[in-house]
C-alpha positions as CSV (number, residue, x, y, z in Angstrom):
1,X,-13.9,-2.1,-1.8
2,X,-12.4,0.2,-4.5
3,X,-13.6,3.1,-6.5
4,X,-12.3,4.5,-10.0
5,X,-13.1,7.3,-11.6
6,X,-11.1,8.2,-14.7
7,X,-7.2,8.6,-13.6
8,X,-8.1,8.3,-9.6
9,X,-8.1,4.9,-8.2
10,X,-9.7,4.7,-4.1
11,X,-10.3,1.8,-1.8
12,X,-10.3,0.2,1.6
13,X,-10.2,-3.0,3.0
14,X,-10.8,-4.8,6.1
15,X,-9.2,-8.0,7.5
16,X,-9.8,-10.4,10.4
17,X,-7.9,-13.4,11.4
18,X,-8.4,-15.9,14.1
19,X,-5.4,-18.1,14.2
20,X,-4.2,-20.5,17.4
21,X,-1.6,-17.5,18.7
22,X,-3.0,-14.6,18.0
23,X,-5.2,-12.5,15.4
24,X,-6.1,-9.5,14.3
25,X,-8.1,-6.8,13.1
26,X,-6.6,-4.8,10.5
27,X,-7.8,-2.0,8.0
28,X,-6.3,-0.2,4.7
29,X,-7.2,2.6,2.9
30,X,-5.1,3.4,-1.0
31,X,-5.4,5.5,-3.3
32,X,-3.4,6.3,-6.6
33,X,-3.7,8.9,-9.1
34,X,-2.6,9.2,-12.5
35,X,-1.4,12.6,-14.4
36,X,-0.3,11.8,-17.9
37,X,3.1,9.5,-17.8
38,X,3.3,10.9,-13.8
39,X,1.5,9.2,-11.2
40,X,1.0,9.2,-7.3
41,X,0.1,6.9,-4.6
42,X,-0.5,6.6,-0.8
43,X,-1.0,3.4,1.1
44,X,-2.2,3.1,4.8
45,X,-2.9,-0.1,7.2
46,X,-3.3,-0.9,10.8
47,X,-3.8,-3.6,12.8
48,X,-5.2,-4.5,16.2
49,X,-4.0,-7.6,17.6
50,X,-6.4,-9.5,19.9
51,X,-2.9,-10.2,22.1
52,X,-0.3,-8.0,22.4
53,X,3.2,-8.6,20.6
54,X,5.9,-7.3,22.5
55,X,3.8,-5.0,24.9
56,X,2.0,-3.6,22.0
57,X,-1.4,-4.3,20.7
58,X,-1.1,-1.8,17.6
59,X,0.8,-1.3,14.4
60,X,0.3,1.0,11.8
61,X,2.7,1.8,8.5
62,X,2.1,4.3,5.4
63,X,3.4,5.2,2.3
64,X,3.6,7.5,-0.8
65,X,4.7,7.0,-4.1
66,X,5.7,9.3,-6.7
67,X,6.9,7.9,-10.4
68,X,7.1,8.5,-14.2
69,X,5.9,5.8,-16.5
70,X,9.1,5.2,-18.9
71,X,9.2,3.0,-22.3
72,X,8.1,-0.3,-22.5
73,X,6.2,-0.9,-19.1
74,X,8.9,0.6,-17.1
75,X,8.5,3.3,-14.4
76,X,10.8,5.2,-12.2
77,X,9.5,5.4,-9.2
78,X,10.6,7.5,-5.4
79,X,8.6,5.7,-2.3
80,X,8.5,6.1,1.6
81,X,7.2,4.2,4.0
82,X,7.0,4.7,7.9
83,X,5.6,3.0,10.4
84,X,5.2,2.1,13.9
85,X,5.4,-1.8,14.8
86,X,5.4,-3.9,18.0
87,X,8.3,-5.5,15.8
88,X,10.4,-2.2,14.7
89,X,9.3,0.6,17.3
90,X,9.7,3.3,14.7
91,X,11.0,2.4,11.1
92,X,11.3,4.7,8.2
93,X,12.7,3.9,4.5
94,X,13.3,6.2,1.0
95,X,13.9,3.9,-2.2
96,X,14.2,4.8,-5.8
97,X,13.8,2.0,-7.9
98,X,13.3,1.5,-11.3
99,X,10.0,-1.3,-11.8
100,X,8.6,-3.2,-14.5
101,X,4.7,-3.8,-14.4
102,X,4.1,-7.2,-16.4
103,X,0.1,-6.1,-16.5
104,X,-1.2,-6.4,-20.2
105,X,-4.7,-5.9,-20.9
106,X,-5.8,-7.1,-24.4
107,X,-9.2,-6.4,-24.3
108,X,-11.5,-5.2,-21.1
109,X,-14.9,-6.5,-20.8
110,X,-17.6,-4.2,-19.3
């Protein structure tokens, strides 16, 4: 499911998967927001696993973006993630990066 309105892009999505070991329930919500060449975005999913992993039978992870659109498709962007995982108890990263988006719209059809 996602929503746009002007520079604001919203959604949510839901997963299940059955498989032989174990599966899972999971659930995301996004959104991103654009101000001129700056832009914004936050990420969040978790899953319920029908078996635990490791004692745990939960994970959940975010994250928020912060960038500035540069020439040429580039960007600079600042990120963080953090989570909680039956893999990785707690884990938390920061990572500037400078990204290319190979996205090129010719024409939209509405």
């Amino acid at each position: 499911l996602e929503w746009v309105s002007g520079p604001t892009r919203m959604g949510a999505e839901l997963e299940y998967l059955d498989a032989l070991e174990n599966g899972y329930v999971a659930a995301r919500v996004f959104g991103r927001r654009e101000m001129g060449k700056l832009f914004a975005a936050a990420d969040v999913s978790s899953h319920w696993f029908e078996e635990s992993v490791n004692g745990e039978d939960f994970a959940v992870t975010g994250a928020v973006t912060a960038g500035i659109d540069l020439a040429k498709g580039f960007s600079a962007v600042v990120s963080g993630r953090a989570g909680m995982t039956p893999f990785l108890e707690q884990t938390f990263d920061v990572m500037a990066k400078l990204v290319y988006n190979s996205t090129y719209r010719i024409r939209e059809v509405r």
